[in-house]
VOBA-1610 file (N, C-alpha, C; in pm, whole numbers, padded with zeros to 5 digits, always signed):
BEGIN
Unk-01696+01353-01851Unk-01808+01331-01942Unk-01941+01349-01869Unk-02026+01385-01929Unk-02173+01380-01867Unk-02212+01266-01846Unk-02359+01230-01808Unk-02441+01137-01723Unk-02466+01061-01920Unk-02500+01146-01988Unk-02565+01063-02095Unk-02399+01041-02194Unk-02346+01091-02190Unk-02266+01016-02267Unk-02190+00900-02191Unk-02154+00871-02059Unk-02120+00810-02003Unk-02180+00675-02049Unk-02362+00682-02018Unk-02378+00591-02052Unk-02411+00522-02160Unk-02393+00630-02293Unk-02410+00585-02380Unk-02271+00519-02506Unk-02185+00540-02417Unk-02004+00470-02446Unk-02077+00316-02394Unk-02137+00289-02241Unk-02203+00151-02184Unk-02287+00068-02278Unk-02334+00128-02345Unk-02455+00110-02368Unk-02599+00047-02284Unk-02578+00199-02209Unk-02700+00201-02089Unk-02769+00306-02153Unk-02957+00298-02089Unk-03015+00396-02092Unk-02952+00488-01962Unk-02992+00603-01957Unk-02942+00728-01854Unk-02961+00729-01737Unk-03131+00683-01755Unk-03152+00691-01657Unk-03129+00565-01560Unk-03116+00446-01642Unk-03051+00342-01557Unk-02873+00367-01501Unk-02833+00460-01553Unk-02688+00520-01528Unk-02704+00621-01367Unk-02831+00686-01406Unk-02895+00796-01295Unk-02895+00710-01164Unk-03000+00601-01138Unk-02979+00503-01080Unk-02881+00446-00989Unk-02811+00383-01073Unk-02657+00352-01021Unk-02588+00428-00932Unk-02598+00555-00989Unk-02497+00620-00988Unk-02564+00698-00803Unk-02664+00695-00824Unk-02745+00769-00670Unk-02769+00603-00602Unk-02726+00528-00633Unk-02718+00442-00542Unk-02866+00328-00541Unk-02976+00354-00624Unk-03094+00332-00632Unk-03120+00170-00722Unk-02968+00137-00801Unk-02985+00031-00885Unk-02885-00062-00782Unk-02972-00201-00711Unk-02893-00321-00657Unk-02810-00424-00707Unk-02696-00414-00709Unk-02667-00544-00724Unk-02625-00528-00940Unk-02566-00449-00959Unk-02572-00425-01108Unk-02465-00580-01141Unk-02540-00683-01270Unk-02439-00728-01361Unk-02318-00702-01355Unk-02251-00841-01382Unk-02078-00845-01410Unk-02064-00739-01563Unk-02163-00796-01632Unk-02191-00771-01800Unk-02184-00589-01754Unk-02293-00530-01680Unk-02259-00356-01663Unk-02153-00314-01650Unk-02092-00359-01523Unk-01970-00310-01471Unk-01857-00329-01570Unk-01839-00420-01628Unk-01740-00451-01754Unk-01772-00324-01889Unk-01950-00319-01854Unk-01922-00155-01981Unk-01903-00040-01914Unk-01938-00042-01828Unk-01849+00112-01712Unk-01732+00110-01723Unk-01629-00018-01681Unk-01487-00015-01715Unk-01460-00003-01834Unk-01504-00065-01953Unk-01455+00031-02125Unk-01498+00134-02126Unk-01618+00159-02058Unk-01675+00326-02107Unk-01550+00426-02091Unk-01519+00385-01969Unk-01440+00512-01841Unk-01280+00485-01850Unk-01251+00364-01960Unk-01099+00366-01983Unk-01022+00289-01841Unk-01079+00260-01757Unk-01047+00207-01644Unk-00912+00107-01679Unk-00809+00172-01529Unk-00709+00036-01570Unk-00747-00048-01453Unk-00626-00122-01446Unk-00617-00279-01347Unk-00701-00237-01193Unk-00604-00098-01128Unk-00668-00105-00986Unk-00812-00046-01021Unk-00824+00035-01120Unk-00972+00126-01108Unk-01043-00016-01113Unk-01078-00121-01185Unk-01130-00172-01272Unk-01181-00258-01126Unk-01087-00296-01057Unk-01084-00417-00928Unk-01159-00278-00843Unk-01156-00160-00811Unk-01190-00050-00711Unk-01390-00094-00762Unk-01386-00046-00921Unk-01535-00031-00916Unk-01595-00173-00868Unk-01546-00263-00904Unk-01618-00413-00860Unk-01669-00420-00699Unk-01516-00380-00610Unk-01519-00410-00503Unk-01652-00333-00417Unk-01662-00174-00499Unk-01755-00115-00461Unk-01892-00158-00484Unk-01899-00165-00588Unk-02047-00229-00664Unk-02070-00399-00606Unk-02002-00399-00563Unk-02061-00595-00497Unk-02073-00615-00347Unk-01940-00489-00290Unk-01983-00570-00121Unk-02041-00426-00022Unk-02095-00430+00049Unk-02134-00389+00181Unk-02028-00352+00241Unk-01987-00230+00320Unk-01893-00245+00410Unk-01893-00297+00541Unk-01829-00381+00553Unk-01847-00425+00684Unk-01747-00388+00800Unk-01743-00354+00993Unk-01638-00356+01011Unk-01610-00422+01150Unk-01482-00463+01162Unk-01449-00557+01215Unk-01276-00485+01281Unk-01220-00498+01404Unk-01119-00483+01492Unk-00995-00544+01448Unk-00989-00605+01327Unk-00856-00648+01347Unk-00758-00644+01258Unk-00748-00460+01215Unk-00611-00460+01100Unk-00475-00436+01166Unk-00456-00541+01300Unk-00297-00512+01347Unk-00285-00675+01340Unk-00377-00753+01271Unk-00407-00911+01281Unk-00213-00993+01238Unk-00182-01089+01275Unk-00041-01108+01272Unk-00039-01243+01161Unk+00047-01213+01100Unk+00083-01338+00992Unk+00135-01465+01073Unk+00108-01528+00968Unk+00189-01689+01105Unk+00316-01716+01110Unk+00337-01747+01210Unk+00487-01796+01257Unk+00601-01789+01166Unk+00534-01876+01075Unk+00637-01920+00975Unk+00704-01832+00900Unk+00572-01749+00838Unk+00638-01619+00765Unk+00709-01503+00840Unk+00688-01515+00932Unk+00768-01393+00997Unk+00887-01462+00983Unk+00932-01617+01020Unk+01066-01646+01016Unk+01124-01672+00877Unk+01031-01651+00770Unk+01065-01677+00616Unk+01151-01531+00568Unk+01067-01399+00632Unk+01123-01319+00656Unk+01242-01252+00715Unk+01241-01287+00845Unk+01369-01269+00905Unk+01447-01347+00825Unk+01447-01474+00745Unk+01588-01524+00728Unk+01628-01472+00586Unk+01547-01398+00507Unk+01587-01283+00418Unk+01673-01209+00448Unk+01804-01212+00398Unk+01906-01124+00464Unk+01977-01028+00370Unk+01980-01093+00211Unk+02079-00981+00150Unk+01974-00871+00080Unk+01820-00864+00102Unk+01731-00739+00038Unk+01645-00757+00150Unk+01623-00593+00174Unk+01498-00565+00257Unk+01362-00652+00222Unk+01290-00697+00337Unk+01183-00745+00319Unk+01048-00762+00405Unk+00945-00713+00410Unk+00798-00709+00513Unk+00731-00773+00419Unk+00577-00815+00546Unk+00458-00842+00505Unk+00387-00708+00601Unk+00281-00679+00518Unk+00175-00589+00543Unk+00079-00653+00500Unk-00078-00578+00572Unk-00171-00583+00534Unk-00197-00483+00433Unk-00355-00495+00364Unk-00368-00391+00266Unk-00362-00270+00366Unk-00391-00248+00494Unk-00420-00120+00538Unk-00300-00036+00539Unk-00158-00136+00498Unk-00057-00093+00514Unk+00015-00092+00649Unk-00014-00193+00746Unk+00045-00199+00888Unk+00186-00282+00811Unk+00231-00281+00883Unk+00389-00382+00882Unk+00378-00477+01014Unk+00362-00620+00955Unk+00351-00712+01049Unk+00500-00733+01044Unk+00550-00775+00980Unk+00653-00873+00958Unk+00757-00790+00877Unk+00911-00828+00947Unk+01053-00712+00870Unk+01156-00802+00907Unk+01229-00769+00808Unk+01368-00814+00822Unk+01413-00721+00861Unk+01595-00748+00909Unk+01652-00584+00969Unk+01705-00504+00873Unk+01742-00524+00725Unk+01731-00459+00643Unk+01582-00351+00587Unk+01474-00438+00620Unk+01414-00348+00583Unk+01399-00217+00697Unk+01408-00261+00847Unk+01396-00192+00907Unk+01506-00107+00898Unk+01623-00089+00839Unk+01718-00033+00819Unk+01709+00083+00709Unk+01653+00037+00660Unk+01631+00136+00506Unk+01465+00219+00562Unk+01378+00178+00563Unk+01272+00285+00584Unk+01225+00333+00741Unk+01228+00235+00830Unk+01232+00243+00991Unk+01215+00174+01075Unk+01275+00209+01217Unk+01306+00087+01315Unk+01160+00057+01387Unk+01092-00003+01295Unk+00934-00087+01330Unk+00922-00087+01455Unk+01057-00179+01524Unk+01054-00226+01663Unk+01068-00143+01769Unk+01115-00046+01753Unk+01085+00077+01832Unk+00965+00157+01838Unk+00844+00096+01717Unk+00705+00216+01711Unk+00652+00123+01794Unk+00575+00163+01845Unk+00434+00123+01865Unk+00381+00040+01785Unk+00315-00074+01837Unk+00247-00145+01693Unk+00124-00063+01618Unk+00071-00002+01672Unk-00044+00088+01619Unk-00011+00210+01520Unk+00145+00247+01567Unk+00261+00359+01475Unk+00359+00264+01303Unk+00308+00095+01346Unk+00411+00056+01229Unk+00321+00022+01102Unk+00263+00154+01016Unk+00193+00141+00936Unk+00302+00229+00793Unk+00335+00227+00665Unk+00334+00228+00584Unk+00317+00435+00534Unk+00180+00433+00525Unk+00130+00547+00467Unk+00182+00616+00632Unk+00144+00591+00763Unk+00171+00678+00840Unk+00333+00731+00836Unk+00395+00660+00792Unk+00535+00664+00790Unk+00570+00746+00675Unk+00510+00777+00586Unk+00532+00867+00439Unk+00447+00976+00482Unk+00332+00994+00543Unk+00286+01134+00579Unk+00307+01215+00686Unk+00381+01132+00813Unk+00402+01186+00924Unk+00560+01140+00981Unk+00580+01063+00902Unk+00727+01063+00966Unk+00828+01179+00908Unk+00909+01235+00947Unk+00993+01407+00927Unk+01081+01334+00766Unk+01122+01223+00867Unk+01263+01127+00704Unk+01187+01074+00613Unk+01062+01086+00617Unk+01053+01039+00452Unk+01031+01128+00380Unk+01039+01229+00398Unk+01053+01343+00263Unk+01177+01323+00206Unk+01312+01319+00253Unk+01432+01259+00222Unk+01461+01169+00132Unk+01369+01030+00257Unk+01425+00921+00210Unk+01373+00877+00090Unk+01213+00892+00054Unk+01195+00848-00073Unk+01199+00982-00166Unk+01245+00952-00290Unk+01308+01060-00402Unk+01182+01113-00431Unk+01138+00988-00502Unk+00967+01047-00554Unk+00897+01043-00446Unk+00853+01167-00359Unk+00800+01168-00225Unk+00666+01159-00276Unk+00651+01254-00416Unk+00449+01271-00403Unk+00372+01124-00482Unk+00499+01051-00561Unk+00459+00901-00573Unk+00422+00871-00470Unk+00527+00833-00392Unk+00536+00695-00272Unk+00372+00746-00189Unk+00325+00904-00185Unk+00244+00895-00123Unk+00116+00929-00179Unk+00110+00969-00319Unk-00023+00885-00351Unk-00051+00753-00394Unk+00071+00651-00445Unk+00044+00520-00399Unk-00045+00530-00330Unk+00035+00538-00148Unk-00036+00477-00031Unk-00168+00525-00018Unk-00211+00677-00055Unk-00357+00671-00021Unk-00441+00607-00122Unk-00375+00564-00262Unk-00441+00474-00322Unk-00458+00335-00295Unk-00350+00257-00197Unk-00394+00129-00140Unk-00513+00147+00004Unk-00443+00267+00076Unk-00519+00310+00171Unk-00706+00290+00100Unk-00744+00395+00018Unk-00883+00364-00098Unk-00970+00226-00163Unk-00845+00167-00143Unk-00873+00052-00220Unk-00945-00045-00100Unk-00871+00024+00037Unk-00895-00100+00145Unk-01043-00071+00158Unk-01064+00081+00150Unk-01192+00077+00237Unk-01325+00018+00142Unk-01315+00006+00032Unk-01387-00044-00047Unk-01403-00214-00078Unk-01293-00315+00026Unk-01285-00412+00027Unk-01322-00515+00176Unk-01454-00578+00215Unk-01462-00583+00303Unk-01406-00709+00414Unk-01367-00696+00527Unk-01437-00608+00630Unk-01332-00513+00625Unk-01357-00392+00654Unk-01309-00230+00678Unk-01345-00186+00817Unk-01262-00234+00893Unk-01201-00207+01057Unk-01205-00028+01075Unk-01260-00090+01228Unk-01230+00050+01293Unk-01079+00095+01306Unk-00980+00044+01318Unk-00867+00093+01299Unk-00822+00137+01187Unk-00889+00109+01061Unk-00803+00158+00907Unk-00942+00263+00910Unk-01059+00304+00976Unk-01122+00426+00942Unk-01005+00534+01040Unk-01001+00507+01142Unk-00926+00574+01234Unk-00795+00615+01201Unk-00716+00578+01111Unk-00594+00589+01041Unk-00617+00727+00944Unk-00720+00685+00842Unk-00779+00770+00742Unk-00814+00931+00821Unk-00848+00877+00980Unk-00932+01033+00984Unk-00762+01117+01094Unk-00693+00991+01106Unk-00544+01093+01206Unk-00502+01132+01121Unk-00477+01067+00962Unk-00390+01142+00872Unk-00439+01256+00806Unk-00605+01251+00783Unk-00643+01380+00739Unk-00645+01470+00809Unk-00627+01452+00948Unk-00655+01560+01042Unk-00500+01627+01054Unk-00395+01555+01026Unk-00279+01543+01080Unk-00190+01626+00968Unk-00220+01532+00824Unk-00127+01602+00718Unk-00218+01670+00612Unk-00163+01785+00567Unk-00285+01899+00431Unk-00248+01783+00290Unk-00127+01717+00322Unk-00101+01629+00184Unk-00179+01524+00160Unk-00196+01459+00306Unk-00307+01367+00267Unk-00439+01410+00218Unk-00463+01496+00308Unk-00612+01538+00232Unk-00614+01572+00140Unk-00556+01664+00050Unk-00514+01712-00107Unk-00539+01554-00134Unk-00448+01497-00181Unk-00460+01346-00224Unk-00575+01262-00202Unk-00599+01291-00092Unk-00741+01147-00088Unk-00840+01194-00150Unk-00852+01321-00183Unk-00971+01400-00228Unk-00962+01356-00378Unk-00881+01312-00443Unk-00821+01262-00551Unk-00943+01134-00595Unk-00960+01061-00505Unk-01010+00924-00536Unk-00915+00790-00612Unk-00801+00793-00551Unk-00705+00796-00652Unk-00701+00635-00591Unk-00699+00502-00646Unk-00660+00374-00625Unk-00540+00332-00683Unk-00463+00228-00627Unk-00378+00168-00670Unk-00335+00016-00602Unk-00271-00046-00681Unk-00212-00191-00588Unk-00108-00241-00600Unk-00046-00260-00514Unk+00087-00238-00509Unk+00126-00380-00602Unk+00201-00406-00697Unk+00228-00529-00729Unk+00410-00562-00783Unk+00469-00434-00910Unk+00623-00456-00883Unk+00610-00335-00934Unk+00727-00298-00944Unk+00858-00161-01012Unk+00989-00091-00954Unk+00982-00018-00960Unk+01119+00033-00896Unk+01084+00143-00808Unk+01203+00145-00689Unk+01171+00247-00559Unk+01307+00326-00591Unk+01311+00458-00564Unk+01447+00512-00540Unk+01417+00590-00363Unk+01549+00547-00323Unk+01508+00554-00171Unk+01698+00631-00209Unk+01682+00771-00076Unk+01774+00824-00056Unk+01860+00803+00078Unk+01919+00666+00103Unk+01937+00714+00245Unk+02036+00816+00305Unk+02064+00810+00431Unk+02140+00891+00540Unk+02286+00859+00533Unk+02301+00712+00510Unk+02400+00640+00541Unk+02475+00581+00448Unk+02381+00536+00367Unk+02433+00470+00249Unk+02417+00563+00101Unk+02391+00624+00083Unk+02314+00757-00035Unk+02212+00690-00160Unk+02203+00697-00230Unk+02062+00641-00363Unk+02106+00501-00373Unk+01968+00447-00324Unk+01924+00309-00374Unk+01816+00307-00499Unk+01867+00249-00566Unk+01744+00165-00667Unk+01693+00041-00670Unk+01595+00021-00600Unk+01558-00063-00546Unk+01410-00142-00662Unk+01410-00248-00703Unk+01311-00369-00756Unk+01264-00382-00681Unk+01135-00391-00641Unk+01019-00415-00584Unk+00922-00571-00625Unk+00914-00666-00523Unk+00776-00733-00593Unk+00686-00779-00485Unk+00610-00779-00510Unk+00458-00825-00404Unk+00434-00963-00438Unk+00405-01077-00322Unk+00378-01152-00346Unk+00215-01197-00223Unk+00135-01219-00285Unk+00007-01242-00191Unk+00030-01383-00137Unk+00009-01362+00039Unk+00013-01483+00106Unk-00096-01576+00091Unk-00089-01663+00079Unk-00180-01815+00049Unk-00267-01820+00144Unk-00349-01849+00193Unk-00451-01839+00269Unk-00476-01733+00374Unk-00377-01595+00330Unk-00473-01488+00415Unk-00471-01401+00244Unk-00590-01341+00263Unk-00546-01238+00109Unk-00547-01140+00160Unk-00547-01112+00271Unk-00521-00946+00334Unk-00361-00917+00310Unk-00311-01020+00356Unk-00154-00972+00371Unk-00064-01003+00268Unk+00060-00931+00233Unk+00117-00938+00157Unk+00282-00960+00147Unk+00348-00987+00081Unk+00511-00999+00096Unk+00568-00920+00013Unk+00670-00806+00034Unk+00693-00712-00004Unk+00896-00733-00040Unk+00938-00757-00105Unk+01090-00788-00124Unk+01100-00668-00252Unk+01234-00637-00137Unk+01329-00539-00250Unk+01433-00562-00258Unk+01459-00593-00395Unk+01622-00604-00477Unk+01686-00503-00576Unk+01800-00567-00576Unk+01908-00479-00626Unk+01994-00596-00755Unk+02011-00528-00849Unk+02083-00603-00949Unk+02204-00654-00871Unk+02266-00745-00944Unk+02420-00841-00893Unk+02506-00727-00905Unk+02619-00712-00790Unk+02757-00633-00852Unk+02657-00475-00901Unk+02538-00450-00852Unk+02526-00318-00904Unk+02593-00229-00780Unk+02569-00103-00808Unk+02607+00028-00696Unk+02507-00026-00559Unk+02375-00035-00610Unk+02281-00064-00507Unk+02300-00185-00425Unk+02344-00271-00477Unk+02354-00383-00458Unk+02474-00382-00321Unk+02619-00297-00315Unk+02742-00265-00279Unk+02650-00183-00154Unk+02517-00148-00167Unk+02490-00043-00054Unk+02431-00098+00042Unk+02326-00232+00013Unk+02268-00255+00083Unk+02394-00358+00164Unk+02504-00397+00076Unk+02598-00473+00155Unk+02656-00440+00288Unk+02683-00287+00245Unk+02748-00199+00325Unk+02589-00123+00475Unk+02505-00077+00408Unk+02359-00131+00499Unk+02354-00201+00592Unk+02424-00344+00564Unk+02369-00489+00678Unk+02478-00436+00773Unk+02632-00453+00649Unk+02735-00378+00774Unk+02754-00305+00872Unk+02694-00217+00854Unk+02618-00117+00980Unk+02516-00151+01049Unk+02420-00261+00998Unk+02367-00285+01103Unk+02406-00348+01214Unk+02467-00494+01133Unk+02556-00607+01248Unk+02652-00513+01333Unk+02695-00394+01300Unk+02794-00304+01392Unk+02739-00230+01479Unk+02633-00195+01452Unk+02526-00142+01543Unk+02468-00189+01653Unk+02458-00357+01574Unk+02361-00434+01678Unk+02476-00490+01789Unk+02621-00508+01775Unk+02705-00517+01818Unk+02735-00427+01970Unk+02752-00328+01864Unk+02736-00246+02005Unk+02662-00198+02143Unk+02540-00236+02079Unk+02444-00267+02193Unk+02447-00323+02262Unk+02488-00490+02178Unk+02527-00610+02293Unk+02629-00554+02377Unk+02721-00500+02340Unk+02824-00442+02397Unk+02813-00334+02512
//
């Protein structure tokens, strides 16, 4: 749409739209931004994207490899019959069970600076494989990736992420050029593995209580389903795996 019909769906003058829009109007009303979001049809993440933009400053700050507490990492580990992490929004992986590391990758072998999410869907070789819907799973991520930088503080490590993957993959850049937001909250994953073959996997996000950066990420499988028989057979191979090592 143009500049004047835009704002005349708001019911703004234009040139107060002109404004805004070049950056010249401070600090716009809850009351505006709520007619930008009906104007523009906005859903849930757009709607939270324009706020975050229109209210804060970016600020930045060193610490998106920051670690969840104790507890949850061990709330995690003792998750045993569905894969399960906490991440930050930047998409690092603090926290895994060995299922999850089983199904998408062995965390504990990257680098902590390598156990990020989106890096793992644009640069790892197996996730073209492993997830079915490959060009989902990865404009999701540059839509949480979007969402972060517009939420502050915005670390030198999640700019530095943004500029290895554009430099790194043509998919990311296609995509980010998109402007595309999203937030991760539930639905369904279909993941192909190596070992076990198609999972259908339930998804739900749960936000940790006094950090809101980080998040809890659990995937299930119906009772007695196929999926359900895979991830059984999943752990099985792992405990046989991990066996042998000891061994």
């Amino acid at each position: 749409m143009r500049r004047a019909e835009v704002a005349q769906l708001a019911g703004l003058s234009t040139e107060y739209y002109v404004r805004l829009e070049q950056g010249r109007a401070d600090h716009p009303s809850q009351s505006v931004l709520e007619a930008f979001a009906r104007a523009l049809q906005l859903g849930t993440a757009e709607r939270n994207h324009l706020f975050d933009i229109a209210r804060h400053r970016r600020s930045l700050s060193p610490c998106r490899t920051d670690s969840p507490r104790p507890a949850l990492g061990h709330v995690v580990g003792g998750i045993t019959q569905f894969p399960a992490l906490i991440v930050n929004r930047s998409l690092d992986v603090l926290a895994w069970n060995p299922l999850a590391s089983c199904l998408i990758a062995d965390f504990a072998e990257l680098p902590p600076a390598h156990r990020n999410l989106a890096r793992h869907v644009f640069l790892d070789p197996r996730a073209l494989s492993l997830h079915v819907d490959w060009e989902t799973a990865a404009l999701d991520s540059v839509g949480m990736l979007r969402m972060a930088t517009s939420r502050p503080p915005v670390d030198d490590a999640l700019l530095e992420l943004i500029d290895e993957l554009s430099s790194s993959s043509p998919d990311f850049r296609r995509l980010w050029t998109t402007h595309h937001v999203h937030e991760k909250t539930h639905g369904i994953k279909l993941f192909r593995h190596e070992d076990v073959g198609l999972l259908e996997l339930q998804y739900e996000t749960f936000l940790v209580a006094g950090h809101e950066h980080h998040m809890m990420v659990v995937y299930s499988a119906e009772p007695d389903s196929p999926t359900s028989r895979s991830l059984q057979r999943l752990s099985e191979l792992h405990q046989a795996s991990s066996s042998l090592r000891v061994g």
